[in-house]
N, C-alpha and C positions, 0 to 999 in steps of 0.2 A: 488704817483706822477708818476711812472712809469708806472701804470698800466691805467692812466687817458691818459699818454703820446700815447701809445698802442692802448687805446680805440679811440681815436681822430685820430692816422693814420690809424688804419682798416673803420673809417668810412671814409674819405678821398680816399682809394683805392676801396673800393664800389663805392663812386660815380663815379670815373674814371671809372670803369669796369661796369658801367649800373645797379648793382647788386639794388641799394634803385631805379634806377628807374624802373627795371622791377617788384619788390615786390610792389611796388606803382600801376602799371599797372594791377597787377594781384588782389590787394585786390580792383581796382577800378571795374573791369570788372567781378570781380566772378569767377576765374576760379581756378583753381588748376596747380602749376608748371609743366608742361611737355617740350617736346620740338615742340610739335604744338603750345602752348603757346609762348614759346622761338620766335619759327618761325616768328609768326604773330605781337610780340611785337618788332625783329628787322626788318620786314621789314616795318612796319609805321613810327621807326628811322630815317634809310636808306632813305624812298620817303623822311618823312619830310627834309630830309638833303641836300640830292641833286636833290630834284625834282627841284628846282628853278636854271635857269642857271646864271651861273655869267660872267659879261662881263669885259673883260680888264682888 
């Protein structure tokens, strides 16, 4: 039970920390982890985040 407990916050703290969605990213795209990888998977985050302005 504790170790199920454990499993279920490490996968929780991935999702906060981008971790399943850049693995997601990378097994979509074909590439291999680096940090041009890194790079390029946070800065389409980022536009998609705040490329859109918000008013008021």
């Amino acid at each position: 039970m504790v170790r199920r407990f454990f499993a279920i916050l490490l996968g929780i703290l991935r999702e906060i920390g981008d971790e399943n969605a850049y693995s997601r990213y990378l097994r979509m795209h074909g590439v291999a982890a680096s940090p041009e990888a890194w790079r390029k998977f946070s800065d389409r985050r980022m536009q998609g985040k705040y490329a859109k302005a918000k008013c008021c």
